[in-house]
C-alpha positions as CSV (number, residue, x, y, z in Angstrom):
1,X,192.5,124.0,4.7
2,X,192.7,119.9,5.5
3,X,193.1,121.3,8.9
4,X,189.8,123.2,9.5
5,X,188.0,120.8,7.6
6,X,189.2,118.0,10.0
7,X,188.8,120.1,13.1
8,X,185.2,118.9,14.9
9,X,183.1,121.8,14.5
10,X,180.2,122.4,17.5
11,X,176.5,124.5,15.5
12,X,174.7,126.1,17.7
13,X,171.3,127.5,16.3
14,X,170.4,130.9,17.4
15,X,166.3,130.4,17.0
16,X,164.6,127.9,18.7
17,X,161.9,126.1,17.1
18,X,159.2,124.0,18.0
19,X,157.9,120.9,16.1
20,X,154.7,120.1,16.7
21,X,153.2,116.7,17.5
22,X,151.8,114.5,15.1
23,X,148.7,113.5,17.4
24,X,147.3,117.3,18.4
25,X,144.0,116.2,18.4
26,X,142.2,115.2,21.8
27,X,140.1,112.6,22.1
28,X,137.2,114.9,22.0
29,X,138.1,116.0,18.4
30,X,137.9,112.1,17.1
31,X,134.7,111.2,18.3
32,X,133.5,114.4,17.1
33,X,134.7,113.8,14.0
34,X,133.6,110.2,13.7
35,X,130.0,111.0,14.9
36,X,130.1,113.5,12.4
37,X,130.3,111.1,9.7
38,X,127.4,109.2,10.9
39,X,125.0,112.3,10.7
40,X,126.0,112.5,7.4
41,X,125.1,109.4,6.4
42,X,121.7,109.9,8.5
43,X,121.1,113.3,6.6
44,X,121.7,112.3,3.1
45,X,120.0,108.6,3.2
46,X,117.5,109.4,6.3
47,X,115.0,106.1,5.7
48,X,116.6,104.6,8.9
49,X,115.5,107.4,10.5
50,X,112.1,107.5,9.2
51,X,111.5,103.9,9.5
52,X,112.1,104.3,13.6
53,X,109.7,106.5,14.0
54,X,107.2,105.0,12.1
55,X,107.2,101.6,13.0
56,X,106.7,102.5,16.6
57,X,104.1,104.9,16.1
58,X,101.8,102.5,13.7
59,X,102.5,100.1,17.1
60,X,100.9,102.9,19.5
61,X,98.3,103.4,17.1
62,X,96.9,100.6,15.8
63,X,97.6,98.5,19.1
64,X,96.1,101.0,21.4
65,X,93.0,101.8,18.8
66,X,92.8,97.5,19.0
67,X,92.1,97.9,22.8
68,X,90.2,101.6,22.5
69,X,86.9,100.4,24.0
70,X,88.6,98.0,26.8
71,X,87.7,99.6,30.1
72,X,89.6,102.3,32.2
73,X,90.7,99.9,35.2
74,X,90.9,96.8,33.3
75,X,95.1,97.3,33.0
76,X,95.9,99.7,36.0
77,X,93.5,101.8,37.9
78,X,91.8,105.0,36.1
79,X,94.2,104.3,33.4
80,X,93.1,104.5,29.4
81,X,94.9,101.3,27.6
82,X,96.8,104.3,25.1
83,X,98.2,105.8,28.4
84,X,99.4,102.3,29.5
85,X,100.6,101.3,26.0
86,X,102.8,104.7,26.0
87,X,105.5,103.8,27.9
88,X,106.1,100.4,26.6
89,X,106.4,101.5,23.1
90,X,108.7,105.0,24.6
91,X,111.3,101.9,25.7
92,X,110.4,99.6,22.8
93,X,111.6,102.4,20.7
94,X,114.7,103.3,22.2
95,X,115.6,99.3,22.5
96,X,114.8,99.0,18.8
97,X,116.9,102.0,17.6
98,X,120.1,100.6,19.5
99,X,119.5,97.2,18.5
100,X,119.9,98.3,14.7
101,X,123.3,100.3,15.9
102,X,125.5,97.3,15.0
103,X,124.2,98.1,11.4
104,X,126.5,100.5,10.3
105,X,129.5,99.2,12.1
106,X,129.2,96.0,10.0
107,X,128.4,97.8,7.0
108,X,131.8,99.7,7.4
109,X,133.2,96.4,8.2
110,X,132.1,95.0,5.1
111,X,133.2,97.6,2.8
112,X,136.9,98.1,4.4
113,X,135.7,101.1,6.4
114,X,136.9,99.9,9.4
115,X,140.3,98.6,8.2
116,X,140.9,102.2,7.1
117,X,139.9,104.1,10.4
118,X,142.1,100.8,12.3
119,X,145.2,102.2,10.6
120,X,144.5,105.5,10.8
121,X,146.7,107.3,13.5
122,X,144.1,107.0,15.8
123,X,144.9,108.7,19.6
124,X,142.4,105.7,20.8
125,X,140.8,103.0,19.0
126,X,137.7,102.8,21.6
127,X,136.7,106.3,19.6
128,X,135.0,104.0,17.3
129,X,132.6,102.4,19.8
130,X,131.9,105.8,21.5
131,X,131.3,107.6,18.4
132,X,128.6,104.8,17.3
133,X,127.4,105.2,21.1
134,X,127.3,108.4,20.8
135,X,125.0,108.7,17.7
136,X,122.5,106.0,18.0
137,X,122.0,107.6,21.3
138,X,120.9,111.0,20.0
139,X,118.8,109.2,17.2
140,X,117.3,107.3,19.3
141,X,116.2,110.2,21.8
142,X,115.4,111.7,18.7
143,X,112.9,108.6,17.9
144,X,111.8,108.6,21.4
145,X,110.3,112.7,21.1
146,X,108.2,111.8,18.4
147,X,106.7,108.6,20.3
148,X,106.6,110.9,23.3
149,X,104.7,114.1,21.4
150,X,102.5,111.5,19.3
151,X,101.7,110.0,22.3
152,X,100.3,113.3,24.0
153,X,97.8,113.9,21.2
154,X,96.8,110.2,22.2
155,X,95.5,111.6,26.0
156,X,99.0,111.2,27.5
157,X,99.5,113.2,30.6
158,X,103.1,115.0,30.1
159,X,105.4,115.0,32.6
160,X,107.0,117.1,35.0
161,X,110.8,118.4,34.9
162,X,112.1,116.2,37.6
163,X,109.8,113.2,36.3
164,X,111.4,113.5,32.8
165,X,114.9,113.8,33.5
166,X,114.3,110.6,35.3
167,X,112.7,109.2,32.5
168,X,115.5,110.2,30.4
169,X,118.1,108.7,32.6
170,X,116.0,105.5,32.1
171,X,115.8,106.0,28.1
172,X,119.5,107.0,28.2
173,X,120.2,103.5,30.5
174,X,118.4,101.0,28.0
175,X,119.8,102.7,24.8
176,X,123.8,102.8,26.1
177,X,123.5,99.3,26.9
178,X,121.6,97.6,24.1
179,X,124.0,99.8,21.6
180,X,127.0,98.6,23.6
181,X,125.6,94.7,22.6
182,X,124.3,95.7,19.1
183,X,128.2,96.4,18.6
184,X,129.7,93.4,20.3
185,X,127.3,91.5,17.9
186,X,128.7,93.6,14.7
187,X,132.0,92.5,16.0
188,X,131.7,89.1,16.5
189,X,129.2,88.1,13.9
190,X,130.6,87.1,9.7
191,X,127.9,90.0,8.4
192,X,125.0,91.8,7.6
193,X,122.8,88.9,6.6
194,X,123.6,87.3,9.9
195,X,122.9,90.4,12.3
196,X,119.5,91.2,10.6
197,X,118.6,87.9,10.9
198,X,119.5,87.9,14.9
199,X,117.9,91.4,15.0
200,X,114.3,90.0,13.9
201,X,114.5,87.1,16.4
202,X,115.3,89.1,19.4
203,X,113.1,92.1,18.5
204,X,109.6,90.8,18.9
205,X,110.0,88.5,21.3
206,X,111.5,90.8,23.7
207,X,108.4,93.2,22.8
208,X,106.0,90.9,23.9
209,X,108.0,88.9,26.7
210,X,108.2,92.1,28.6
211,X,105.3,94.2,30.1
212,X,105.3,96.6,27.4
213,X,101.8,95.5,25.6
214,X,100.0,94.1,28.8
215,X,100.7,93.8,32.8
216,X,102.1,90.9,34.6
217,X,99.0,89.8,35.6
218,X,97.4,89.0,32.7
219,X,100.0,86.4,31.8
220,X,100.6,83.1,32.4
221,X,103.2,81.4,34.9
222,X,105.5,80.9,32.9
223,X,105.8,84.0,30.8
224,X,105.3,85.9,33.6
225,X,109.0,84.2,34.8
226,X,110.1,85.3,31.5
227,X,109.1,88.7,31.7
228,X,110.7,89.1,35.3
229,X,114.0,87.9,33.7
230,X,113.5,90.9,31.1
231,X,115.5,94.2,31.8
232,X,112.7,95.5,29.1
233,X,110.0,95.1,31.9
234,X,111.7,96.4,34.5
235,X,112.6,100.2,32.3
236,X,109.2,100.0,31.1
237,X,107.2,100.0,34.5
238,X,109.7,102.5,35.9
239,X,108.8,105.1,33.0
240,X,105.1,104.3,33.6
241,X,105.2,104.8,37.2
242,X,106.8,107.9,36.3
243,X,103.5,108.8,34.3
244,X,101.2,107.6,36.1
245,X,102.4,109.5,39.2
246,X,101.9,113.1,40.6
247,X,104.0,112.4,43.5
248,X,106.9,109.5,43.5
249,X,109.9,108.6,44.7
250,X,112.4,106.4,44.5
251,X,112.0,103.9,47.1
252,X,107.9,102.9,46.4
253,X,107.3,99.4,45.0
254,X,106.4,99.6,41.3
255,X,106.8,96.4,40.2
256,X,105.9,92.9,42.2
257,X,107.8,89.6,40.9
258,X,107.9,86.0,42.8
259,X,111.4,87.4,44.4
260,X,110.3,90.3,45.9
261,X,109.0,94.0,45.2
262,X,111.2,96.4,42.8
263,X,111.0,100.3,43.7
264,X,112.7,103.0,41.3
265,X,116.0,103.1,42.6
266,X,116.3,99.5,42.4
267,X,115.1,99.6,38.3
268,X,118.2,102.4,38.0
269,X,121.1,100.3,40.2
270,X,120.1,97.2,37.8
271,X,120.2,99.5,34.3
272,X,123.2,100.8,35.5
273,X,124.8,97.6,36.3
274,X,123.7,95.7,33.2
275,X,125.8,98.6,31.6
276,X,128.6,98.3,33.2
277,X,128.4,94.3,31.7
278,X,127.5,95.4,28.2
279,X,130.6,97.8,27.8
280,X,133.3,94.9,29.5
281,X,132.2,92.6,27.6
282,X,132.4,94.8,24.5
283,X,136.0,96.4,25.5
284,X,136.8,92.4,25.6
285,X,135.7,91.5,22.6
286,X,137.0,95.2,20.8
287,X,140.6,94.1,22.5
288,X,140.3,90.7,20.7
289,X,139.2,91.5,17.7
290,X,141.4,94.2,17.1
291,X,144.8,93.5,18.4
């Protein structure tokens, strides 16, 4: 008996099993899941929602009933001041929605939120930043068609399908970008107090720094060099060429500055570059704070 027990014996299992892996999910899945949460915080507490709608819409209302009477080729030619307005406040919206998306990243921040989903076996941490992209994109095109359907009652023209998935593209551009910044702000900044108080500085001014409420003609030197500087100016002519066009293309100038004429194309190469920027410099700052 000693003998056998000392004797090295070799098991060989007859079934063979398969564990499966801890991390199944894809990425796909996490983002999903993550987004998720965010509707659900839209769906039972939807003021934020609200208030983007309506604060754009009293802007198209009550700014373009201010200029009702001011007449049809004073702005652009055969052009009502509501029709010109339009597609300022279209951009203005879509700016404003991502500029608030550092909001809920800070207030998960603030409450431990984050510290949970950072220990969390994660497959990726950048989940996070393209699940906040994710929504405040979709709320803010959701902000965008109301502007857009408020301002067809208004005497709008609509838009073709080629001319609005153009439009789109442009929306999309300014809202993936300013999000991306809105985030590297949530990131960088102590808390909410602080981001709401940078969120009120940079709203207005960039409103009425940009072309959004009047032309570049109508201003002064030097905010006219402002307004050039403005990526808000340049997104906001491109989607009013867009309307106030049967027939364009890419390559027509839209947009005349002191260094040189701006055609379609040009506005969609700069969005797209500018970001590019937005999300290295928030991949830089994510990889700082982070690790």
């Amino acid at each position: 008996m000693i003998l056998m027990l000392n004797q090295q014996l070799e098991l060989k299992p007859i079934l063979k099993f398969q564990i499966p892996q801890l991390y199944s999910y894809s990425l796909t899945q996490e983002i999903q899941a993550l987004t998720t949460r965010l509707f659900l915080q839209v769906w039972r507490r939807p003021a934020t929602l609200m208030a983007g709608i309506i604060q754009p819409l009293l802007w198209l209302i009550l700014f373009g009933g201010l200029f009702y009477n001011a007449p049809v080729n004073l702005f652009t030619i055969n052009t009502s001041y509501n029709c010109f307005l339009s597609s300022g406040i279209i951009i203005f919206t879509s700016f404003t929605g991502a500029l608030n998306s550092g909001l809920p990243l800070m207030f998960d921040r603030e409450f431990g939120f984050l510290n949970r989903l950072l220990t969390a076996p994660l497959i990726s941490r950048t989940s996070i930043i393209l699940s906040f992209t994710t929504f405040m994109t979709c709320i803010s095109l959701i902000q965008v068609i109301f502007i857009v359907i408020a301002s067809l009652f208004m005497g709008n023209s609509p838009l073709n399908s080629d001319s609005a998935i153009v439009a789109g593209l442009i929306i999309l551009l300014v809202t993936v970008g300013v999000t991306m910044l809105s985030l590297a702000l949530s990131f960088t900044l102590p808390g909410h107090i602080e981001l709401l108080a940078l969120i009120l500085v940079i709203n207005l001014p960039f409103l009425f720094s940009s072309t959004a409420l009047a032309p570049l003609y109508f201003m002064p030197p030097w905010l006219q060099l402002i307004a050039s500087l403005n990526p808000l100016s340049y997104a906001i002519e491109g989607t009013r060429y867009l309307y106030s066009s049967v027939h364009w293309n890419f390559t027509e100038c839209i947009i005349k500055i002191s260094w040189g004429d701006i055609c379609l194309g040009q506005i969609i190469i700069l969005l797209v570059i500018l970001d590019i920027i937005a999300a290295y410099l928030v991949s830089n700052i994510l990889k700082a704070k982070l690790n």
